[in-house]
Backbone and ligand atoms as CSV (ligand in chain L), in Angstrom:
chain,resi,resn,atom,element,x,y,z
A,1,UNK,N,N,55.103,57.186,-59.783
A,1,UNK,CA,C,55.642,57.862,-60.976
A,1,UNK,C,C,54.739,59.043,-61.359
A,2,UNK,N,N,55.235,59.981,-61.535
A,2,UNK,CA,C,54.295,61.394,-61.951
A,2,UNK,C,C,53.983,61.340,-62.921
A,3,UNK,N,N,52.847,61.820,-63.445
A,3,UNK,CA,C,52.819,61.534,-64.920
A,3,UNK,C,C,52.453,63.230,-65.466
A,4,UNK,N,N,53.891,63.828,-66.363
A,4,UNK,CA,C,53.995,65.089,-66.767
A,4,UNK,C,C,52.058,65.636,-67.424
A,5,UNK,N,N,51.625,65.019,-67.742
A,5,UNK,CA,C,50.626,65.289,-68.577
A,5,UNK,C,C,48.852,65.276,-67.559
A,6,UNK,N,N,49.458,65.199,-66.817
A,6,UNK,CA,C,48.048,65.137,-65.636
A,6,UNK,C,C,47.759,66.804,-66.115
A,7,UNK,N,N,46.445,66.459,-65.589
A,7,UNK,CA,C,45.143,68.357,-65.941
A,7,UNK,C,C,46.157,69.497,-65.054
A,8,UNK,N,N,46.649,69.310,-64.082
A,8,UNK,CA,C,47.102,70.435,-62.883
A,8,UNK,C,C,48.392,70.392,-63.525
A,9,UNK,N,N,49.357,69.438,-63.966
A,9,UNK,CA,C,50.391,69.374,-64.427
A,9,UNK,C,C,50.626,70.436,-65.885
A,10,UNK,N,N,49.546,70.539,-66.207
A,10,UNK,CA,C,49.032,71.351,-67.983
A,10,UNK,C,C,48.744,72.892,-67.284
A,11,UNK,N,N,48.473,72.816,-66.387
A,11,UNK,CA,C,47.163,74.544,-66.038
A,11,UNK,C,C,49.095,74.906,-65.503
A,12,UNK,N,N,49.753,73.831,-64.831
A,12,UNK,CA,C,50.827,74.841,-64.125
A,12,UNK,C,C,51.822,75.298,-65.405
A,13,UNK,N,N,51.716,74.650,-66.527
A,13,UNK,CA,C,52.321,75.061,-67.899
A,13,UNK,C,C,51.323,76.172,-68.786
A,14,UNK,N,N,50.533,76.280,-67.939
A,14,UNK,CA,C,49.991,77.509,-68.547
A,14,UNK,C,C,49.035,76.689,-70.300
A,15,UNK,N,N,49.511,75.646,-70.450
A,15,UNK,CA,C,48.429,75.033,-71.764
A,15,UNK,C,C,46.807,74.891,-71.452
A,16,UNK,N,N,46.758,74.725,-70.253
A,16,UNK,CA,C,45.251,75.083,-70.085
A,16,UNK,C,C,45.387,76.354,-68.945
A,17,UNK,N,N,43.966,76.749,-69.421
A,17,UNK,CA,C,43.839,77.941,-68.572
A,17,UNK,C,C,42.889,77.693,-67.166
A,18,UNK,N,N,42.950,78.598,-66.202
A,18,UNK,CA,C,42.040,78.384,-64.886
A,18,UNK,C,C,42.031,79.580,-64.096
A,19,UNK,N,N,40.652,79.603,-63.463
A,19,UNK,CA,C,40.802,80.815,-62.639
A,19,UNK,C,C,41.657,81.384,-61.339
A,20,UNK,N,N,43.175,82.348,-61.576
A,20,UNK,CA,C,43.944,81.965,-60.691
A,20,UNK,C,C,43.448,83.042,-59.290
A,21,UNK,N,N,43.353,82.110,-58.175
A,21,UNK,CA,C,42.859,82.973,-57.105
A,21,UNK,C,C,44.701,83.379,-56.150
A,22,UNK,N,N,45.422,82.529,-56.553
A,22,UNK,CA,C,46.973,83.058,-55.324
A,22,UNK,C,C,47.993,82.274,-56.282
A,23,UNK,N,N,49.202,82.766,-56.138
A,23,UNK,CA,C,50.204,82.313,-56.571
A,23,UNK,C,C,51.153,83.330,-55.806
A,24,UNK,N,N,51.882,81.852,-55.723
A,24,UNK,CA,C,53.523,82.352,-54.735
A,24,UNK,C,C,54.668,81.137,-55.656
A,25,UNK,N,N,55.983,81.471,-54.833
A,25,UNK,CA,C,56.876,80.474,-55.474
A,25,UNK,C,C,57.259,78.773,-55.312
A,26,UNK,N,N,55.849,78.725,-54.470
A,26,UNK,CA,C,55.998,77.183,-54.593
A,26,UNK,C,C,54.401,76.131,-54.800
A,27,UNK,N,N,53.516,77.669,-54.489
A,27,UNK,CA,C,51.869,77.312,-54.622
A,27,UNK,C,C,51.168,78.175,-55.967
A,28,UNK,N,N,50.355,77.062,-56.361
A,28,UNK,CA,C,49.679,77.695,-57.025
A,28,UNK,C,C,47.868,77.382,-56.604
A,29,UNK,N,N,46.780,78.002,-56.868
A,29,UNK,CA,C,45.559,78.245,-56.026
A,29,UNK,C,C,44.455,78.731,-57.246
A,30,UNK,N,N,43.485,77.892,-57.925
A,30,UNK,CA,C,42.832,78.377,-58.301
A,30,UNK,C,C,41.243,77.439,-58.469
A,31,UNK,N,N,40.100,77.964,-58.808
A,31,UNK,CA,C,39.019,77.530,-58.706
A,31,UNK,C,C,38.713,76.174,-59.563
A,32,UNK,N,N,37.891,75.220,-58.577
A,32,UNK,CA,C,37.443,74.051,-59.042
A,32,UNK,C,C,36.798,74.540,-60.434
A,33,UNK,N,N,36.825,73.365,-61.084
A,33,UNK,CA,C,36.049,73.642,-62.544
A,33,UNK,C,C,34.729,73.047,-62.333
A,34,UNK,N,N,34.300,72.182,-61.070
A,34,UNK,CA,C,33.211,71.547,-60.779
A,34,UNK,C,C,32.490,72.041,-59.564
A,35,UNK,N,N,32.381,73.073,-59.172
A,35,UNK,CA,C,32.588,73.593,-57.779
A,35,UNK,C,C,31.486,72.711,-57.023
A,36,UNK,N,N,31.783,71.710,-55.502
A,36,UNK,CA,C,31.078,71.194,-55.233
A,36,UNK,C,C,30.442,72.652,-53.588
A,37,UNK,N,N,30.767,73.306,-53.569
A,37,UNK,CA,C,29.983,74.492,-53.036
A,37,UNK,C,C,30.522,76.052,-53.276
A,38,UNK,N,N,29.734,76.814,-52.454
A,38,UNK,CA,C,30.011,78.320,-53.008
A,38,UNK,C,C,31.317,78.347,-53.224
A,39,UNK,N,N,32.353,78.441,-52.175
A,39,UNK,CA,C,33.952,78.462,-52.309
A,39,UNK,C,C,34.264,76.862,-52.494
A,40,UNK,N,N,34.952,76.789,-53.847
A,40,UNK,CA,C,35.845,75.471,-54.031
A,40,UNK,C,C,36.798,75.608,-54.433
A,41,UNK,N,N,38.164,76.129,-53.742
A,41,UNK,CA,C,38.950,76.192,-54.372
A,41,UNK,C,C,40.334,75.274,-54.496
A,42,UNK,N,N,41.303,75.143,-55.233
A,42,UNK,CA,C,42.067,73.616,-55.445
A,42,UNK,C,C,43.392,74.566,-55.075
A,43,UNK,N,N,44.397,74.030,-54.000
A,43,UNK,CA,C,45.590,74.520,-53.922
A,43,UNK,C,C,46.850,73.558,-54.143
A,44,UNK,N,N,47.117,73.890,-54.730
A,44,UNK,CA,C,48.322,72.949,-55.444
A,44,UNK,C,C,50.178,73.248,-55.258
A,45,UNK,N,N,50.845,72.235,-55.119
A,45,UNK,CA,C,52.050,72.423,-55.288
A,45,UNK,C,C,52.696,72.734,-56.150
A,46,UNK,N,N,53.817,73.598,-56.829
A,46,UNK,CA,C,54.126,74.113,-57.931
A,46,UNK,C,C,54.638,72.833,-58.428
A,47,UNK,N,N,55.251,72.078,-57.531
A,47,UNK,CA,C,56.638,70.627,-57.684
A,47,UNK,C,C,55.454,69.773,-57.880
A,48,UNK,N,N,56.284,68.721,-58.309
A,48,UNK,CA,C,55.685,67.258,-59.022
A,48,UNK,C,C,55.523,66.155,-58.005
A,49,UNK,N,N,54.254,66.389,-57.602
A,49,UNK,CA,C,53.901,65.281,-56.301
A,49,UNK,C,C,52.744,64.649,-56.513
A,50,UNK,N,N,52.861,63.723,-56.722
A,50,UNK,CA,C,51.424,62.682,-56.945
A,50,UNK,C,C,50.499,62.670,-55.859
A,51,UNK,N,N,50.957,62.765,-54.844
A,51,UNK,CA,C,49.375,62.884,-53.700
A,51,UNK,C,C,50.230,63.730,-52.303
A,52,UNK,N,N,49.290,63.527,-51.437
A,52,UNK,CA,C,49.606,64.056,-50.250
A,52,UNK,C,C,50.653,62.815,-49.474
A,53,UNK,N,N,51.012,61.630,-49.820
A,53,UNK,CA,C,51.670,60.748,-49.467
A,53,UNK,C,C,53.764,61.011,-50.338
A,54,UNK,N,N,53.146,61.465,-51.180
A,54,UNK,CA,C,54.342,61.606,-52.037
A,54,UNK,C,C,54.841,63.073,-51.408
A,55,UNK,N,N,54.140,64.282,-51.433
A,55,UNK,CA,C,54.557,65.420,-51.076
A,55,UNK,C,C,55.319,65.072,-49.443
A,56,UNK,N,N,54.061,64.325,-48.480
A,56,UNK,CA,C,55.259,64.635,-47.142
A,56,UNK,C,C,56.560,63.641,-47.423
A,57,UNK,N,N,56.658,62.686,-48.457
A,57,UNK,CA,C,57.905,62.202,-48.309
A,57,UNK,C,C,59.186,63.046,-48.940
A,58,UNK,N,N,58.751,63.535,-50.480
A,58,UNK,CA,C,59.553,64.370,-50.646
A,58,UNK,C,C,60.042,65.791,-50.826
A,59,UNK,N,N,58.493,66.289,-50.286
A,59,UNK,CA,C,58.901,67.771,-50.477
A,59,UNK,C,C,59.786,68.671,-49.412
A,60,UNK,N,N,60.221,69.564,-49.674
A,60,UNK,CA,C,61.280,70.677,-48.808
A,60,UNK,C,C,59.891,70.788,-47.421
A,61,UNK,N,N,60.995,71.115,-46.699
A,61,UNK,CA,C,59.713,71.932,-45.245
A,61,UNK,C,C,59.213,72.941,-46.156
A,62,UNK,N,N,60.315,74.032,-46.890
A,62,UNK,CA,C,60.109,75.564,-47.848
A,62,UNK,C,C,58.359,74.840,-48.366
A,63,UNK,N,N,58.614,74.024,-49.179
A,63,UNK,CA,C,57.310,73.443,-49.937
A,63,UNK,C,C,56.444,73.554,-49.384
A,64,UNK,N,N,56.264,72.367,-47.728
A,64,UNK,CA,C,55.120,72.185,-46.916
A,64,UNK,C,C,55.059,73.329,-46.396
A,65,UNK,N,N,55.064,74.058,-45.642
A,65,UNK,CA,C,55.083,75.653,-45.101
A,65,UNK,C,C,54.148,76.023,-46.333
A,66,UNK,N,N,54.961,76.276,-47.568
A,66,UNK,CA,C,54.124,77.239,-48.297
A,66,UNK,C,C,53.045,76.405,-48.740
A,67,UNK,N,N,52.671,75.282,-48.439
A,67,UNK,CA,C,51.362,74.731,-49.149
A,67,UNK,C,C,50.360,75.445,-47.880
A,68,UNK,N,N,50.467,74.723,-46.578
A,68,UNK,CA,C,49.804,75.455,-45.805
A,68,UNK,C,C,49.421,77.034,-45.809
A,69,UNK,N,N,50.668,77.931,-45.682
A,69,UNK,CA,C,50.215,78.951,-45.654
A,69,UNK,C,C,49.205,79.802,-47.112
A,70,UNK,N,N,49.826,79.074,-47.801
A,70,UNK,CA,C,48.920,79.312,-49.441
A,70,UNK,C,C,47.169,78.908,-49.155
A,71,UNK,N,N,47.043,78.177,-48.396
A,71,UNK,CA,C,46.107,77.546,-48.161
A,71,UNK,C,C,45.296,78.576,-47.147
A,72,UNK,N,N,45.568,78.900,-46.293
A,72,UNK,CA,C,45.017,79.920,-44.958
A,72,UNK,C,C,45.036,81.451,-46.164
A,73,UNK,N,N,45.947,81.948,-46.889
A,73,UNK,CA,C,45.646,82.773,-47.666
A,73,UNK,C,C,44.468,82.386,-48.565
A,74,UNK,N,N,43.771,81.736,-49.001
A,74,UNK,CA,C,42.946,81.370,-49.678
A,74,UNK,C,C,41.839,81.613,-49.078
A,75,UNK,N,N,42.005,80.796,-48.029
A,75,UNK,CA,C,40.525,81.111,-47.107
A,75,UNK,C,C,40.251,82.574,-46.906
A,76,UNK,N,N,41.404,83.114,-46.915
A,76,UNK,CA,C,41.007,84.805,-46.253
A,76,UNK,C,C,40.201,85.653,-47.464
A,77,UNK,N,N,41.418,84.799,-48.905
A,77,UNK,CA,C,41.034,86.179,-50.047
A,77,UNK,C,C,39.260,85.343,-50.375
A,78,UNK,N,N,38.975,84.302,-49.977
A,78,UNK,CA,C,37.789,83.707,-50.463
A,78,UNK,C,C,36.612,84.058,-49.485
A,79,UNK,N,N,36.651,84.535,-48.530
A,79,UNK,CA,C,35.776,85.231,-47.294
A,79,UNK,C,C,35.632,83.952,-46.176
A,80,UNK,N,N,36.507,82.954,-46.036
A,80,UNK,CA,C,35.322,82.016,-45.565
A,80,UNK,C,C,36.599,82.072,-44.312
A,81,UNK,N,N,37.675,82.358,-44.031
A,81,UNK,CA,C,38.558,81.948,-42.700
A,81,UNK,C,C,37.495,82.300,-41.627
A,82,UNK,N,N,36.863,83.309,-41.731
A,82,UNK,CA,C,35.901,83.599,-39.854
A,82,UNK,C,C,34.826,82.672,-39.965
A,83,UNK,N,N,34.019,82.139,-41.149
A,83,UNK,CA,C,32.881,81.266,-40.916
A,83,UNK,C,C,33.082,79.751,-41.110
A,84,UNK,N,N,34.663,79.385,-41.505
A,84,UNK,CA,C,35.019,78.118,-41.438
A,84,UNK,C,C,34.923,77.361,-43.172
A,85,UNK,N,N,35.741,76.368,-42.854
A,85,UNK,CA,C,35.659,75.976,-44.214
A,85,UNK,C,C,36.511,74.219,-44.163
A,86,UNK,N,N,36.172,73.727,-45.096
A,86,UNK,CA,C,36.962,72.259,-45.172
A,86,UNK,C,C,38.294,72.277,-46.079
A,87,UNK,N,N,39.150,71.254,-45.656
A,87,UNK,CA,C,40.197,71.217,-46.125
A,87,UNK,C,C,40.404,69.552,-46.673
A,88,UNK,N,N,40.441,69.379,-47.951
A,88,UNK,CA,C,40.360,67.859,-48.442
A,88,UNK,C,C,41.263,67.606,-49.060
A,89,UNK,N,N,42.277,66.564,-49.151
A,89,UNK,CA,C,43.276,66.228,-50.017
A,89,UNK,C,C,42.856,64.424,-50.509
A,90,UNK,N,N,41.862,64.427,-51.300
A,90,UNK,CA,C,41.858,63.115,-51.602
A,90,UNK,C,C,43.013,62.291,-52.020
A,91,UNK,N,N,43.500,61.105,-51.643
A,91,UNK,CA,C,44.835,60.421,-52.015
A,91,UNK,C,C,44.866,58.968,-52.032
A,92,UNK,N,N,44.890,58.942,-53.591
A,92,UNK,CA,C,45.068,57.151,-53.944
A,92,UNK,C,C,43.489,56.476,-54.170
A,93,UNK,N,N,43.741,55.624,-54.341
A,93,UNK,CA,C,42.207,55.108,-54.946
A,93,UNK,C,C,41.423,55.285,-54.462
A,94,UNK,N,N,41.313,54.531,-52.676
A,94,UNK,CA,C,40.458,54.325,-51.834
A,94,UNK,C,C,39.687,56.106,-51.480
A,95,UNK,N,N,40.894,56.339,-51.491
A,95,UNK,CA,C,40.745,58.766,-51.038
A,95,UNK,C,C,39.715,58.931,-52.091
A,96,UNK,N,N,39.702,58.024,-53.241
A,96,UNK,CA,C,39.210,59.164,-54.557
A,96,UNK,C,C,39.305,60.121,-55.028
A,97,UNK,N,N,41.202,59.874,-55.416
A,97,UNK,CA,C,41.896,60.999,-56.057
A,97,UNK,C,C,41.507,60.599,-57.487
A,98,UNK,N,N,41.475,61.832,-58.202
A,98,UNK,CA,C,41.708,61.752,-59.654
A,98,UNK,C,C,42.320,62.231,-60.714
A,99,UNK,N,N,42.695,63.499,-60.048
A,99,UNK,CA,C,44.224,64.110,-60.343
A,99,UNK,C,C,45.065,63.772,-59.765
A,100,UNK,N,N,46.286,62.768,-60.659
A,100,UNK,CA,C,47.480,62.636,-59.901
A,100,UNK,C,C,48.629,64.043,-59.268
A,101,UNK,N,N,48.318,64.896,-59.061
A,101,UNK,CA,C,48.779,66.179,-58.689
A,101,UNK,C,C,48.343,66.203,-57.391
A,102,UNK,N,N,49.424,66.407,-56.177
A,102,UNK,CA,C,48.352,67.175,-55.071
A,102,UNK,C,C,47.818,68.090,-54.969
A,103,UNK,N,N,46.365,68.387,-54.732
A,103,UNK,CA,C,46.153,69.327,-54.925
A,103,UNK,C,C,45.242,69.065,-53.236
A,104,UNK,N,N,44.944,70.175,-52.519
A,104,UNK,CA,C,43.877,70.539,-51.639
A,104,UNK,C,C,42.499,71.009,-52.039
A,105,UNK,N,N,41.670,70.710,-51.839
A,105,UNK,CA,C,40.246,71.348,-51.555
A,105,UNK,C,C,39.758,72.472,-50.744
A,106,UNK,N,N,39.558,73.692,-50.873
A,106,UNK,CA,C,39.287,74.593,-49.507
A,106,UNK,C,C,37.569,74.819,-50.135
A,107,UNK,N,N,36.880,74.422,-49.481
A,107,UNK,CA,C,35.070,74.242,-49.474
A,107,UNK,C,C,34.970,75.255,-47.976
A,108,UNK,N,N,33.749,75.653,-48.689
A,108,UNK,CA,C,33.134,76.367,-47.322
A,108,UNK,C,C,32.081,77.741,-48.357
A,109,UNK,N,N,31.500,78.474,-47.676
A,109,UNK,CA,C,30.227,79.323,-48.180
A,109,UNK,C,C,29.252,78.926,-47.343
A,110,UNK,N,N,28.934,77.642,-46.984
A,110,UNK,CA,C,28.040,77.330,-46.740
A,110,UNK,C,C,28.496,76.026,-45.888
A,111,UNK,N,N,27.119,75.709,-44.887
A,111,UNK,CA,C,27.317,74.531,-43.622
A,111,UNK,C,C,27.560,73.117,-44.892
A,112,UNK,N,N,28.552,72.287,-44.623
A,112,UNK,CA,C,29.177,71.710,-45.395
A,112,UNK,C,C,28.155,70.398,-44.885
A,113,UNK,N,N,27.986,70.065,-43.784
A,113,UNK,CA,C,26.995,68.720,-43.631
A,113,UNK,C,C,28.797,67.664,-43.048
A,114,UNK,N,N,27.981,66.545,-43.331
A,114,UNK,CA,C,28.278,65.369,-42.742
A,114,UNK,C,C,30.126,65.204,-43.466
A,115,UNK,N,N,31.168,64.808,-42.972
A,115,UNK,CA,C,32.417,64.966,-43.653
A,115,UNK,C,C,32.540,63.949,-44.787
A,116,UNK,N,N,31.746,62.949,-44.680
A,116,UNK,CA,C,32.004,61.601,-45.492
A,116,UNK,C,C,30.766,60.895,-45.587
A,117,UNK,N,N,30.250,60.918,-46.450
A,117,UNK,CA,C,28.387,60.570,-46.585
A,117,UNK,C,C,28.852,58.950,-46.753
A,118,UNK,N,N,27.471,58.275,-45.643
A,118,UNK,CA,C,27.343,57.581,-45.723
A,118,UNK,C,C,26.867,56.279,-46.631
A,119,UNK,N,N,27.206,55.127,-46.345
A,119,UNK,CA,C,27.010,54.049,-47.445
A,119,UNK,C,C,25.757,54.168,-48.065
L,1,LIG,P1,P,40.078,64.769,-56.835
L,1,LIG,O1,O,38.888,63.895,-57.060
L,1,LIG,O2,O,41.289,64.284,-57.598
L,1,LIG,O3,O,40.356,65.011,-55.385
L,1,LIG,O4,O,39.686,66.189,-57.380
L,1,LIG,C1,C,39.969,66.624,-58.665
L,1,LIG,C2,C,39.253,67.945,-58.839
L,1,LIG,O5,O,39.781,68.581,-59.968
L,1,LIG,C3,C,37.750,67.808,-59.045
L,1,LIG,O6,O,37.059,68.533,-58.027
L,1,LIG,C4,C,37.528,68.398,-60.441
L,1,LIG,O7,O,36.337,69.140,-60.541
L,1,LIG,C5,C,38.754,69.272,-60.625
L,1,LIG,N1,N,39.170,69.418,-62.010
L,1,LIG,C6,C,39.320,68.430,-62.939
L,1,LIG,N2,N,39.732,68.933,-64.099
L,1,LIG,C7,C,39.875,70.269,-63.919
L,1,LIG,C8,C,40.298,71.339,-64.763
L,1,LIG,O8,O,40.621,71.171,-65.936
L,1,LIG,N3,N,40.306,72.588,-64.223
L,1,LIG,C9,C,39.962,72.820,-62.929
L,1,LIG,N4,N,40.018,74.083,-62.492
L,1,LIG,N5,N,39.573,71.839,-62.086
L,1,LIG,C10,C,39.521,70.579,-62.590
């Protein structure tokens, strides 16, 4: 169940504000408020999808297409597509999601280290 009132659900109503790095008609793309390195930026679906499990079940191909490509635009306008960068969609408890919104992670600036730190 989506819940209208999630943080990404508010920034895409414009009631909170955020730094917007891309917007198209089905993505929206703007900077972590916690940045865990130089580039952190959060790319999001415009539509109401609780994780990356919910989006491939119900979103349009139109949707998935433009999440991806919203995503590779990001990297470019953020400098990091030639020196590489991570792509994270935490999902569901175990993921350690905490916005029910999907949103992506694009990290990179810097050598990111190990993908999943150990116990
Ligand atoms: P998750 O843990 O769900 O994968 O990631 C949620 C992300 O959303 C975190 O990296 C957190 O810093 C970011 N975040 C939470 N609240 C806000 C907010 O109000 N504005 C922005 N720009 N990012 C937020």
């Amino acid at each position: 169940m989506y819940d209208d009132n999630n943080i990404f659900a508010r920034i895409l109503r414009g009631e909170i504000p955020c730094k917007k790095v891309h917007e198209d008609d089905h993505t929206l793309a703007f900077e972590d408020i916690n940045p865990k390195a130089p580039v952190h930026t959060l790319v999001i679906p415009k539509g109401k999808y609780v994780s990356a499990t919910d989006f491939a079940e119900k979103a349009t191909d139109a949707e998935i297409a433009a999440l991806m490509r919203a995503v590779r635009k990001v990297a470019a306008l953020k400098g990091v597509d030639a020196s590489g960068y991570r792509l994270i969609a935490n999902t569901g408890v175990e993921g350690g999601q905490e916005v029910p919104h999907l949103h992506i992670h694009v990290l990179g600036g810097r050598t990111l280290g190990a993908m999943v730190p150990s116990k």
